[in-house]
Structures are given as structure tokens and as C-alpha cells.
Backbone as a ProteinNet text record, in pm:
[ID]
protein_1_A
[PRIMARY]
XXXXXXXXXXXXXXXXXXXXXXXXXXXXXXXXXXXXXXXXXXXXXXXXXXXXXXXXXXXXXXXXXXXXXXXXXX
[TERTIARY]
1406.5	1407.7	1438.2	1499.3	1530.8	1391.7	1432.9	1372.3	1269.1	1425	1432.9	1321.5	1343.1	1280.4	1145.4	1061	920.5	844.8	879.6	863.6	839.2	913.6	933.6	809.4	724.2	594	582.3	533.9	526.4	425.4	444.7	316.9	157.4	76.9	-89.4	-90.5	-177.6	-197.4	-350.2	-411.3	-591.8	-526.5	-576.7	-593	-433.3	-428.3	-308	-206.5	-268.6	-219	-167.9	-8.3	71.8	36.7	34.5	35.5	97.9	149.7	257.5	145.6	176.9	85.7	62	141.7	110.5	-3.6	22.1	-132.7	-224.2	-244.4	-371.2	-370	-325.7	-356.2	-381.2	-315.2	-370.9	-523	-524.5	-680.4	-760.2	-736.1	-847.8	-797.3	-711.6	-704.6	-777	-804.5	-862.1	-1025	-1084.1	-1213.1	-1252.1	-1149.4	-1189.5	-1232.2	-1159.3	-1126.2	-1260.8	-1314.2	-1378.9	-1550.9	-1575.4	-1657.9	-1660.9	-1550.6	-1571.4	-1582.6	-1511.2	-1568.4	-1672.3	-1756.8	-1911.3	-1991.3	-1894.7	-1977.9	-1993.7	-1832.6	-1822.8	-1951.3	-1935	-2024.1	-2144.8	-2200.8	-2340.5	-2367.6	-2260.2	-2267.9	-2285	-2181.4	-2164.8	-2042	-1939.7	-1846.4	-1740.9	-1757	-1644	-1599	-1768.4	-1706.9	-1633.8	-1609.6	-1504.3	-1308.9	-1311.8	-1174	-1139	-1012.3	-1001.5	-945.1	-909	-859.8	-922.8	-1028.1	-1105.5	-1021.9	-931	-851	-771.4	-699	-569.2	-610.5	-744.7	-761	-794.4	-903.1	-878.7	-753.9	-638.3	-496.7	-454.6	-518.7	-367	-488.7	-670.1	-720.1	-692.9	-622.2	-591.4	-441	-386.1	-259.9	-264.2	-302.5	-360.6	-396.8	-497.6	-588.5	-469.9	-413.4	-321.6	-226.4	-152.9	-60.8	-118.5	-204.4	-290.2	-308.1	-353	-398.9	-278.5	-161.5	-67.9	51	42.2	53.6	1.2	-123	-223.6	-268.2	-338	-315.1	-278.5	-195.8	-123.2	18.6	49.6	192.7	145	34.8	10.9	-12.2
-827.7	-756.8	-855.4	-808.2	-945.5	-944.9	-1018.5	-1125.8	-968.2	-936.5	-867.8	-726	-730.7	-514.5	-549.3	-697.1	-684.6	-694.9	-673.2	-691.4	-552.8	-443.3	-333.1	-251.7	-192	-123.2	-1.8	26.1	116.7	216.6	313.3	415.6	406.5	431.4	418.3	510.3	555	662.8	704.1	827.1	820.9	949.8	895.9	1032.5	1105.6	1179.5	1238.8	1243.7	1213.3	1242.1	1082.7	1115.5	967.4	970.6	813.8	827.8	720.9	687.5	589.9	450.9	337.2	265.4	288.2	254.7	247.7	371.3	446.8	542	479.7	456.6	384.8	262	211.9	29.7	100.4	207.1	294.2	341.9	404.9	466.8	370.9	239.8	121	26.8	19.5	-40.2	88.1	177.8	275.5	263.9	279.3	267.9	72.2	-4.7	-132.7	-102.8	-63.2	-55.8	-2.8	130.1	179.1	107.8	28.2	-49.5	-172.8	-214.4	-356.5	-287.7	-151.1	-86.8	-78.1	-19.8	-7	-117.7	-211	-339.1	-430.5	-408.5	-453.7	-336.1	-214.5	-100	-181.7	-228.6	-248.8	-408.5	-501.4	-568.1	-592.4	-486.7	-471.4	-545.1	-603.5	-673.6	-562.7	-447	-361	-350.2	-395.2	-431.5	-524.4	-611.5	-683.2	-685.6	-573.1	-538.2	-436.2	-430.7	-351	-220.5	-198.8	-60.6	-51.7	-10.9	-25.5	43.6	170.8	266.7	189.6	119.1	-18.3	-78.5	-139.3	-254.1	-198.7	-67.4	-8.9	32.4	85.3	100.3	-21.7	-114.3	-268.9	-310.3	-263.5	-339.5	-283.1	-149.6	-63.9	-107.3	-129.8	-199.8	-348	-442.5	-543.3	-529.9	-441.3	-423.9	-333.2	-277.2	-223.1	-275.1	-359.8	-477.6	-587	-636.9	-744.2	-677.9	-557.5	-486.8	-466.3	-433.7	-405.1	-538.1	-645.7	-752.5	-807.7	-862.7	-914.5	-881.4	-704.8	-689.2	-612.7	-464.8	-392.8	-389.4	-519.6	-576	-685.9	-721.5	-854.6	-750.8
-3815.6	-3690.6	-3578	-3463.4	-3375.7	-3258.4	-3223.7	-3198.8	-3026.9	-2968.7	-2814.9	-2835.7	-2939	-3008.3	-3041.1	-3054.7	-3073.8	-2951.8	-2853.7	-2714.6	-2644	-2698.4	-2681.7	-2696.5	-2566.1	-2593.1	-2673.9	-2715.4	-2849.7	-2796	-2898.6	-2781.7	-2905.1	-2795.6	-2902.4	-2922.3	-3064.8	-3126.4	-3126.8	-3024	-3073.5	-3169.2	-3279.4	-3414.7	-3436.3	-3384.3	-3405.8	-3238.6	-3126.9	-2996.2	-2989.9	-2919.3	-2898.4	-2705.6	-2702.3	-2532.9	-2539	-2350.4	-2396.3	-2317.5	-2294.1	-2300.1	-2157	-2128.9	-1907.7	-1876.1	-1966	-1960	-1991.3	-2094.4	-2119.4	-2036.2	-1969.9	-1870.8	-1754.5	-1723	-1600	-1560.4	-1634.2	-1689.5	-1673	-1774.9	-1775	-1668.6	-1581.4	-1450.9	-1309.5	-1337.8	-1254.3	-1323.2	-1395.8	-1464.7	-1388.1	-1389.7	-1389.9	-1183.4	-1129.5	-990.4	-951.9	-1023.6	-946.5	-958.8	-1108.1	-1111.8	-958.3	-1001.8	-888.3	-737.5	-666.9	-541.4	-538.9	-652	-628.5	-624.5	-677.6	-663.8	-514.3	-453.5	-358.8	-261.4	-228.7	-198.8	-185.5	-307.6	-310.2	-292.7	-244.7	-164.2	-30.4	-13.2	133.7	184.3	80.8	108.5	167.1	172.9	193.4	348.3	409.4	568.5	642.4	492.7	597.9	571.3	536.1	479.2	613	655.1	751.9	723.4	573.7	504	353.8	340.5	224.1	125.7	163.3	89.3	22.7	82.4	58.1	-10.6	-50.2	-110.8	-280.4	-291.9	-341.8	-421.1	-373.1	-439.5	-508.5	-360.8	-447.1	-571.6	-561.4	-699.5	-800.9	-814.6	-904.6	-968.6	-881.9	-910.6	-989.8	-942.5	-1034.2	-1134.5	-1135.7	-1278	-1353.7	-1350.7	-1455.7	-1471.1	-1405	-1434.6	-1485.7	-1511.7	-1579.8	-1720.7	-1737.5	-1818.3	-1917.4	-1850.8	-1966.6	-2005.6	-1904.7	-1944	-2086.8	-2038.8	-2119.6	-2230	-2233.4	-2334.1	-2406.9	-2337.9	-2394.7	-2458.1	-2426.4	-2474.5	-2599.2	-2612.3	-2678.9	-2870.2
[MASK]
++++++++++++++++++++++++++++++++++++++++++++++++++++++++++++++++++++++++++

């Protein structure tokens, strides 16, 4: 097989239902997001952000680009 096609994301299988992966890094970059808000929340770190909504989006964004980096491609 060459070398370019094992690189190629494949879709996960729960039981009989196919999903494609960016779903699943989504999901667990949104599950990861909303842990660390509540964390920041119950810090109190959230007051010093001047768009808590924004930061929110872009930690969601991270976390699912890390996520399907790291280890949904691996």
C-alpha cells in the first residue's frame, strides 16, 4: 500500500453505526471545553477575558484540532 493512503482518516465504527472522525474529535473537543469553562467558572479566571463566548469557541477549536491531530489520525 503506498505510503500517501495510510494517512487517509478512516471512519470509526461504534457496533454497527460509521461516523466520520471530525465527529468524534468534535464531540471530545466540546466535552473537553466545557470541563475546563467550569473550571475556569470556578476559578473565577473568566473575569479577566474580555469575551468569555470567544474564548470558549477558540478552546473548542483547539481541543478538536489537537484531538484529531494527535489522536484521531495516529
Amino acid at each position: 500500500m503506498n505510503a500517501a493512503f495510510s494517512y487517509i482518516p478512516r471512519e470509526i465504527a461504534f457496533s454497527d453505526i460509521y461516523v466520520p472522525p471530525l465527529l468524534v474529535a468534535a464531540l471530545l473537543g466540546l466535552v473537553l471545553t466545557s470541563v475546563t469553562v467550569r473550571l475556569l467558572n470556578k476559578l473565577r479566571w473568566h473575569r479577566f477575558f474580555v469575551s468569555p463566548p470567544l474564548v470558549e469557541l477558540s478552546l473548542a477549536v483547539i481541543y478538536t484540532v489537537l484531538i484529531s491531530i494527535f489522536l484521531i489520525s495516529a
